[in-house]
C-alpha positions as CSV (number, residue, x, y, z in Angstrom):
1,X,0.0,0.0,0.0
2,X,1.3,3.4,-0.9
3,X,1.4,6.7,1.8
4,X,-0.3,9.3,0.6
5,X,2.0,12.3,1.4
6,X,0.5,14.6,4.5
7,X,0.9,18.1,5.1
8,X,1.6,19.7,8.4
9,X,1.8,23.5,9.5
10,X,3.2,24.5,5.8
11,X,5.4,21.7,5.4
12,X,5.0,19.0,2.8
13,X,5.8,15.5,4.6
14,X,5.2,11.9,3.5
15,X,6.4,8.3,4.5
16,X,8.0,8.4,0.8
17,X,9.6,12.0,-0.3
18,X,9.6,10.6,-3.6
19,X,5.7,11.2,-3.8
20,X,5.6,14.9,-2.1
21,X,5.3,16.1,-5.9
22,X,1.4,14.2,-5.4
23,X,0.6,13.2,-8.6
24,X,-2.3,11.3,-6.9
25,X,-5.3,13.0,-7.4
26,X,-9.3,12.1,-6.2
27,X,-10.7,11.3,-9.8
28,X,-14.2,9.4,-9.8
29,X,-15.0,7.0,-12.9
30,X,-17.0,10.1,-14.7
31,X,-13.7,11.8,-15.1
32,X,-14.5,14.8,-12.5
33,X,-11.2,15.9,-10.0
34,X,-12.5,16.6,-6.7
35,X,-10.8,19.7,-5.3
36,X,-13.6,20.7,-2.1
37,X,-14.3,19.3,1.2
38,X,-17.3,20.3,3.3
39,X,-16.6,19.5,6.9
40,X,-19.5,19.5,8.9
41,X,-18.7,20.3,13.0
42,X,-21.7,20.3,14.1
43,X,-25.4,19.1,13.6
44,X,-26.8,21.6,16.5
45,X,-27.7,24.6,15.1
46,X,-29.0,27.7,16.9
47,X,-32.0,28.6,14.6
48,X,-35.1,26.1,13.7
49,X,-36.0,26.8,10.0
50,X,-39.2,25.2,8.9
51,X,-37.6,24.3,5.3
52,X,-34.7,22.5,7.4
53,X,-35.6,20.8,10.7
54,X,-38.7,20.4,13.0
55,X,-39.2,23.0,16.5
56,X,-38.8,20.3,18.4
57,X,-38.2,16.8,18.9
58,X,-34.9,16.7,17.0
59,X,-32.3,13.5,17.7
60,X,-29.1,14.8,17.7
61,X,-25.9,13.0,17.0
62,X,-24.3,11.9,20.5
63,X,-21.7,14.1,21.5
64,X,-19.0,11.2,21.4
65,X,-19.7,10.7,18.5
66,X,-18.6,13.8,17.0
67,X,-15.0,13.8,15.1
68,X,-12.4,15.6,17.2
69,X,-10.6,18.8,16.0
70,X,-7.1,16.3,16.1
71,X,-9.3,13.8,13.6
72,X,-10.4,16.9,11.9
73,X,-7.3,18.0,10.7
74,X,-5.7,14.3,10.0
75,X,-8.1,13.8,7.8
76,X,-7.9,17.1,6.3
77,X,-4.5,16.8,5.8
78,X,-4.6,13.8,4.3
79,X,-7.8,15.1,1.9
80,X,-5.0,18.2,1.2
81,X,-2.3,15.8,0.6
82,X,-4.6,14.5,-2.8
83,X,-5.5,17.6,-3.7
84,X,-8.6,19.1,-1.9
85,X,-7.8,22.6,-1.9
86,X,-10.8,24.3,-0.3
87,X,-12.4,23.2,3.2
88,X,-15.7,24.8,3.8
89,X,-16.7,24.5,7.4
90,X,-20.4,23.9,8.0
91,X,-22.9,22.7,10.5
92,X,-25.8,22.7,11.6
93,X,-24.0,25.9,12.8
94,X,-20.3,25.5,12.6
95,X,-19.8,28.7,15.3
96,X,-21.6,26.7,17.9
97,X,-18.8,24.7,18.1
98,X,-16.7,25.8,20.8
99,X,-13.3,25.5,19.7
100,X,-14.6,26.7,16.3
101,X,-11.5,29.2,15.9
102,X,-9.0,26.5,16.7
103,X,-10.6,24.4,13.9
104,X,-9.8,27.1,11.2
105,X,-6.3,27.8,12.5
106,X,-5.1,24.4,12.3
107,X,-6.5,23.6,8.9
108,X,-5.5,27.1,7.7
109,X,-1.8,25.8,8.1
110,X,-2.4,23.0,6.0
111,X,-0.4,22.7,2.9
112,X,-1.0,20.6,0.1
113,X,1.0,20.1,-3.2
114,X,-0.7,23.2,-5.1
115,X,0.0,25.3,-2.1
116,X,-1.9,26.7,0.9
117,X,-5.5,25.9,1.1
118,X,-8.6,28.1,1.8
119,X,-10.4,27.5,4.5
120,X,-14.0,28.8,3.8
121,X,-17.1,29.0,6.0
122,X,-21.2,29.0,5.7
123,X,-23.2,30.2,9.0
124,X,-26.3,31.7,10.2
125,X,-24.1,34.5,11.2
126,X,-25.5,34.1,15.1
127,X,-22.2,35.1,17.0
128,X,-20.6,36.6,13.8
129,X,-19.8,39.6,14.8
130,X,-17.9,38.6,18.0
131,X,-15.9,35.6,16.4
132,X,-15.0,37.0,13.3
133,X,-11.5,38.9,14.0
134,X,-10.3,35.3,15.6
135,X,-11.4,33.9,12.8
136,X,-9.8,36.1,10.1
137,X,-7.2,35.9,12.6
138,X,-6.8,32.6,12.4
139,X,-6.3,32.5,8.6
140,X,-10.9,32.3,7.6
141,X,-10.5,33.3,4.0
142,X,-13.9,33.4,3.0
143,X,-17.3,33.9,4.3
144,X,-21.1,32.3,3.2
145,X,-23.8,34.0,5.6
146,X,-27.0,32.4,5.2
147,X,-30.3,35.1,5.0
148,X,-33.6,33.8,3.8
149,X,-35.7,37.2,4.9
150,X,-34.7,40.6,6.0
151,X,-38.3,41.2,7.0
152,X,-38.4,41.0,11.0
153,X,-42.1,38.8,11.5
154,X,-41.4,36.1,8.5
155,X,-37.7,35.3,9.9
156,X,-39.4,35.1,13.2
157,X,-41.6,33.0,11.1
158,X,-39.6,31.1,9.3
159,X,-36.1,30.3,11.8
160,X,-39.1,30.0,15.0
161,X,-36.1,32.3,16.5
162,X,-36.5,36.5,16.7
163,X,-32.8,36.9,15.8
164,X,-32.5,38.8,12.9
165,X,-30.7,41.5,14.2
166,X,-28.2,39.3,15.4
167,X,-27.8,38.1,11.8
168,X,-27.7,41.3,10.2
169,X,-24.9,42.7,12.8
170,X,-22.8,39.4,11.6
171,X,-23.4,40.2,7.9
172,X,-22.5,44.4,9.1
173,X,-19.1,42.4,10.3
174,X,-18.3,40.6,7.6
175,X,-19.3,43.8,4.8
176,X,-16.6,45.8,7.2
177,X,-14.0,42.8,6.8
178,X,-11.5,42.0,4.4
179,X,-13.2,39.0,3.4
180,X,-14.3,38.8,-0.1
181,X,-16.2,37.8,-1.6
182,X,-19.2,37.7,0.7
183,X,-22.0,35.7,-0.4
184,X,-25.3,35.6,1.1
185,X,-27.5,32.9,0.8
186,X,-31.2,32.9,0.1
187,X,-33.1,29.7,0.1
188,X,-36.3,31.1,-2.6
189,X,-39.5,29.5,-1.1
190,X,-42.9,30.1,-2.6
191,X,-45.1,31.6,-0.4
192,X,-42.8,32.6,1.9
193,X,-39.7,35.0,0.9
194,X,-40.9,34.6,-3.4
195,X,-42.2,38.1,-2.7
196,X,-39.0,40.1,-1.5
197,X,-36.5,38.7,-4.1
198,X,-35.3,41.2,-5.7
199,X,-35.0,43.3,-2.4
200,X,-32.6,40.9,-1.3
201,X,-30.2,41.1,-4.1
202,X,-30.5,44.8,-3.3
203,X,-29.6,44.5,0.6
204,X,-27.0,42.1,-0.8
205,X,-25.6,45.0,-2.9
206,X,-26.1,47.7,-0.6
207,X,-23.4,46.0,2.0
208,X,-21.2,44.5,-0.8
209,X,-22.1,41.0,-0.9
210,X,-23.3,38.7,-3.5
211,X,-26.9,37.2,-3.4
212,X,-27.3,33.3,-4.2
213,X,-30.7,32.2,-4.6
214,X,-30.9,28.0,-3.7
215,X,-33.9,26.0,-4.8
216,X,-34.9,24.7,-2.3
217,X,-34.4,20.8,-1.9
218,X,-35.4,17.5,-0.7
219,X,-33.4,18.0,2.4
220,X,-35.4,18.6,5.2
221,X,-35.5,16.4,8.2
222,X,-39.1,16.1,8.3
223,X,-39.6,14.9,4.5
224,X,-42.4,17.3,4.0
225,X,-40.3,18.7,1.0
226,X,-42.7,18.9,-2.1
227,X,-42.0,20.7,-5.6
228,X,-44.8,22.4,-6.0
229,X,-43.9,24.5,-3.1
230,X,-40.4,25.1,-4.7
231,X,-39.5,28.5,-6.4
232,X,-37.8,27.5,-9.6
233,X,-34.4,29.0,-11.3
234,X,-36.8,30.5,-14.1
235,X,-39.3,31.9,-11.5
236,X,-36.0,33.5,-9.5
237,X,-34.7,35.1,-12.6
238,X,-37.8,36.6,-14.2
239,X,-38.2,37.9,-10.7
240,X,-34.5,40.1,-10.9
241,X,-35.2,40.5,-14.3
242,X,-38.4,42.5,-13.8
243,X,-36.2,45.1,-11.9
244,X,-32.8,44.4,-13.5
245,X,-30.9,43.5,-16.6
246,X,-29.2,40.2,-16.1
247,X,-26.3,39.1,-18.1
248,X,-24.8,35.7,-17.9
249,X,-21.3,35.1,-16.3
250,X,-19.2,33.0,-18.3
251,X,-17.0,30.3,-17.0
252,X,-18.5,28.6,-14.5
253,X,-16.5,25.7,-14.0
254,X,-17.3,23.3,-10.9
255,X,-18.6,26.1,-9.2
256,X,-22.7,25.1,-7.9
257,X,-23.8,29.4,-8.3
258,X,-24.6,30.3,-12.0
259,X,-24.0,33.9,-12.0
260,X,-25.2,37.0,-13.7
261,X,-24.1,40.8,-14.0
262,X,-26.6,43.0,-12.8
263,X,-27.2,45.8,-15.4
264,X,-23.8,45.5,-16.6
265,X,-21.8,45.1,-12.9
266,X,-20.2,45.3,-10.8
267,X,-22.5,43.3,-8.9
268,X,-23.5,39.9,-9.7
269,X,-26.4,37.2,-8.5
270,X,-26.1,33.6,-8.3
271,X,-28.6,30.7,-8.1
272,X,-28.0,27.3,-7.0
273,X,-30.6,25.3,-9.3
274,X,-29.6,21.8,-8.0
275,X,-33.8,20.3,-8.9
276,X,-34.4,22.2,-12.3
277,X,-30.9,22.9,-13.6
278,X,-28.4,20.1,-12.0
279,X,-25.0,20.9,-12.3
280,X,-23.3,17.3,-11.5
281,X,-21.2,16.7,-14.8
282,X,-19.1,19.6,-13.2
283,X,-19.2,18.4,-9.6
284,X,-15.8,18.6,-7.2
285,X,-17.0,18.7,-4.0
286,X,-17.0,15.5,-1.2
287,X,-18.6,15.6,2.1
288,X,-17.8,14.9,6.1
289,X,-20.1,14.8,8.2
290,X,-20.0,15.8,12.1
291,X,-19.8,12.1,13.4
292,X,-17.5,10.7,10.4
293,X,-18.8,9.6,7.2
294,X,-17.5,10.5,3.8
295,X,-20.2,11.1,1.3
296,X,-20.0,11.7,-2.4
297,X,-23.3,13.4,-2.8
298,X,-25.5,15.8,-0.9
299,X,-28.3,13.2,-1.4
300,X,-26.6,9.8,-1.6
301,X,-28.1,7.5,0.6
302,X,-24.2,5.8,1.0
303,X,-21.5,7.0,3.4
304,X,-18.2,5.7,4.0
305,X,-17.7,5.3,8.2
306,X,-14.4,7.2,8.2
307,X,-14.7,7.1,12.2
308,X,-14.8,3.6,12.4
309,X,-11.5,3.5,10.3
310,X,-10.1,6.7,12.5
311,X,-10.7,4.5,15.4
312,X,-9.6,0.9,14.4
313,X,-6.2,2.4,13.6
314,X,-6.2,4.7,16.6
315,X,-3.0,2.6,18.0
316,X,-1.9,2.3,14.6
317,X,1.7,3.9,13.0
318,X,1.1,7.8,11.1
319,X,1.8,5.8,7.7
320,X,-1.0,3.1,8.5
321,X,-3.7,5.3,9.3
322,X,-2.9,7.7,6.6
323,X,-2.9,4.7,3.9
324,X,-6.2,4.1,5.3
325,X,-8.1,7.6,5.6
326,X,-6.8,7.7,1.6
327,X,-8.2,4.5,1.0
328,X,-11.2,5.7,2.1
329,X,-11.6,8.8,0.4
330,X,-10.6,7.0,-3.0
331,X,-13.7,4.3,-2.5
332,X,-15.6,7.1,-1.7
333,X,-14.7,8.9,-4.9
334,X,-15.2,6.1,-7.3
335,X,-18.3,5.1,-5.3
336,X,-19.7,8.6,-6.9
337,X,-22.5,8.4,-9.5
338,X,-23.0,10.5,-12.5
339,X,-25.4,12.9,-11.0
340,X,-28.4,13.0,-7.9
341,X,-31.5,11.6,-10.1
342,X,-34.1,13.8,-8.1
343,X,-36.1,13.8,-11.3
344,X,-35.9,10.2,-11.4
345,X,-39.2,8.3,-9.9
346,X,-36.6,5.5,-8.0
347,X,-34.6,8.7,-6.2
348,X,-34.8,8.3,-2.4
349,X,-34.7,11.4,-0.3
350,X,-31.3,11.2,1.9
351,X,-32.3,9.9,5.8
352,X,-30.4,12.5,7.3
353,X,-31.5,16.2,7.3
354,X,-29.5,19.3,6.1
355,X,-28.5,19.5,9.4
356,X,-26.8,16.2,9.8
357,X,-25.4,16.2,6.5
358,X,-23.3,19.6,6.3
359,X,-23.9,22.2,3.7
């Protein structure tokens, strides 16, 4: 078995030097180089959105069960050392994780063989404002703040929480900040927030962020989602184009946000169309979630038990259990199918929420 090289606090190191170059790359059988890992910390999350997760009654994964920060960046480090370059911190809400800032600075260091990566983050923006210089601090590079409504009674409405102006202080921070760019996310729900579109691309634009509209998906952890209920990628973008002129954005690449110029720029909207306009063929990104499983797909049904692998090697040498994390991530990769068949009449909505998945 070969070691997969690993590196540590800006230093390339493997069992074999002969491989730091890392030709070794995570390529599934459709051809497609996998580049992004989403770590979920947490599945706890501070808000209670009715798209998302019930009030209450929630079963939340047992705290032992949750990967360690040390596991965290092993893991990522290996992931790094075959060429993930972006590690997108999620949750539930990642900031409810207590050590959240320690997290970011030890996978900040982390350098693969195309360089530093980017450690990115998406969050309610609950605790924002007081955590983000520690986290820029600690080497955060870029920011996804998740807004659905900037009307006060439907967020109370729609998170079952009155905190939007705890939200809009965290997106204040994060306009002042040197990240960029900020992205705000929107889930578009009919009935709901289908009415106040096109003021939140103009909030967006106001404090220097970029709006991305998501369809909304069969996610939820209740399995109420239907379709008809869904506000399509057509029904987004005659909405913006009522008040706007929209222009596409060329070159796209494996990134999930179609984007358009708004009346000629600077600013720019994105939509995430993953029901009506799937963007698989293009896909780069793998998942972990908060208690250890590798998945290929937001709504596979199959995970990979990384934690059990983490934990039968736990005595093991450095070379053993990074053969084996690799291993892992390489079954996982090859496990991955041509694309998420939610059109298809056999496609099974995932068993675990949003939540418990990572975003």
């Amino acid at each position: 078995m070969t070691a997969v090289p690993v590196a540590i606090g800006r230093r390339t190191t493997a069992p074999d030097a002969a491989l730091a170059a890392m030709g070794d790359r995570l390529v599934d059988t459709h051809g497609r180089v996998h580049r992004d890992l989403r770590i979920s910390l947490t599945d706890r999350c501070s808000l209670r959105c009715t798209y998302c997760m019930p009030e209450q009654g929630n079963e939340w994964l047992a705290r032992t069960s949750i990967l360690s920060t040390d596991e965290i960046v092993e893991v990522a480090e290996v992931a790094a050392g075959l060429g993930i370059r972006t590690f997108r911190l999620t949750g539930g809400e990642p900031l409810l994780r207590p050590d959240i800032v320690d997290v970011v600075r030890r996978v900040a260091r982390i350098e693969g063989p195309d360089g530093p990566v980017e450690v990115a983050m998406t969050t309610n923006g609950i605790s924002l404002a007081d955590k983000l210089p520690a986290l820029i601090d600690a080497g955060l590079t870029r920011l996804n703040i998740s807004i659905d409504t900037i009307d006060r009674q439907k967020f109370a409405d729609l998170t079952r929480r009155d905190r939007l102006d705890d939200v809009l202080e965290g997106i204040a921070a994060a306009a002042a900040s040197e990240l960029r760019p900020l992205k705000l996310n929107a889930v578009a729900m009919r009935g709901v927030n289908d009415d106040e579109l096109a003021d939140l691309v103009a909030f967006a634009m106001e404090v220097g962020a970029q709006l991305r509209f998501i369809e909304q998906m069969p996610l939820d952890a209740g399995h109420t989602w239907d379709r008809a209920t869904m506000v399509t990628r057509e029904e987004i973008l005659d909405s913006l184009g009522a008040r706007w002129r929209l222009s596409p954005v060329p070159g796209r690449g494996g990134a999930p946000a179609e984007k358009w110029r708004i009346d000629g720029g600077p600013h720019e909207v994105g939509v995430i169309a993953s029901v009506t306009a799937p963007f698989c063929g293009a896909c780069d990104r793998l998942r972990l979630t908060a208690d250890g499983q590798f998945r290929n797909c937001l709504f596979s049904n199959t995970e990979y038990d990384l934690a059990a692998v983490l934990r039968r090697e736990a005595a093991s040498a450095p070379d053993v259990r990074t053969d084996a994390i690799a291993d892992l991530l390489r079954s996982c990769v090859h496990g991955k199918l041509p694309g998420h068949a939610i059109d298809d009449p056999s496609f099974l909505q995932p068993a675990r929420g949003m939540n418990a998945i990572g975003g």
